[in-house]
Structures are given as C-alpha cells and as structure tokens.
N, C-alpha and C positions, 0 to 999 in steps of 0.2 A: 752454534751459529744459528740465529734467527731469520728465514727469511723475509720480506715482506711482501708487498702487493708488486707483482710487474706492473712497470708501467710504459705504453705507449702514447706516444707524440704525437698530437695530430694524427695525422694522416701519412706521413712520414714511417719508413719503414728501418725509426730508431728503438730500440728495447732499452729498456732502465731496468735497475731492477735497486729496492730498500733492505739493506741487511742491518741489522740489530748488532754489534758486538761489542767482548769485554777485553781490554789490557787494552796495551800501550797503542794509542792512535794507529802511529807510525807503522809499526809491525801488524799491525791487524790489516789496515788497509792495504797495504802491500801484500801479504800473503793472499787475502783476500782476491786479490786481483789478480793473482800470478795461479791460484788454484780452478778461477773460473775462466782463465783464458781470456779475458774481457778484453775486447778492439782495442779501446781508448778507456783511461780514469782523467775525469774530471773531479778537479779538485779547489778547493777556495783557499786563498789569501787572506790574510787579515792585516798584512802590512805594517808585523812587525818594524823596528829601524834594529838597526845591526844588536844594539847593546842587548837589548830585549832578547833577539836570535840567539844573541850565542850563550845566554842564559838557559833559556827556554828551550829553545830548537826548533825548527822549523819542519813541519810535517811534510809542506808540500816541497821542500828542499830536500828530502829524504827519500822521498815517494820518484822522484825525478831521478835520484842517482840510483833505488833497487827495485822499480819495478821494472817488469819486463816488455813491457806494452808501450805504446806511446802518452804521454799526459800532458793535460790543458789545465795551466793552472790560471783563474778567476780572478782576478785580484779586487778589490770593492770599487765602487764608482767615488771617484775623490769629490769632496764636498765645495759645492760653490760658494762664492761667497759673496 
C-alpha cells in the first residue's frame, strides 16, 4: 500500500489522505477503510442503469453494504440541456 500526500482543507479541521492500490476496487477500498478506521468514505457514482450494474457491479453499492463506517456516495451533476 502506497501512501500519498495528506491533505487538508481550507481551513477546516478535515484530513484526506491519497492511497495508491492494486486488486479489486471493491475490496481494496473497503479493507482500506475499515483498517484505517476512517470517520466517513466518500465515494463517486458514475450512474450506471441497472443492466450495466448487474453486469459490472457497482463499487459504491458494495462499499455501502461492507464497510464499517458511514459513506457519502457522489453521484455526477446530470447534464443540462
């Protein structure tokens, strides 16, 4: 596991922190999370539709049912037209 730069927010007394890792999304980010204890995992959406999901899977539907923390998942800003 690679770590990378912490980073703080403003002024704001939030800590990030960038890790590097290899294998499956899913499993990485969750072990991930659950080994550093972390408050909250935010995580992004890419707004799959169903057919897509249940092909592929859905990471942040994964994340939501084994991690141990609470999580905010992102979803993208829908495009105007």
């Amino acid at each position: 596991m690679k770590k990378g730069n912490k980073h703080y927010l403003s002024n704001c007394e939030v800590k990030a922190e960038t890790l590097i890792l290899e294998g499956d999304p899913k499993d990485m980010i969750c072990d991930a999370a659950n080994e550093m204890h972390v408050d909250v995992l935010v995580v992004g959406s890419r707004g799959h539709g169903m057919i897509k999901r249940a092909f592929l899977g859905s990471v942040s539907n994964y994340c939501a049912h084994h991690v141990k923390c609470p999580i905010l998942i992102v979803k993208s800003p829908k495009e105007s037209h």
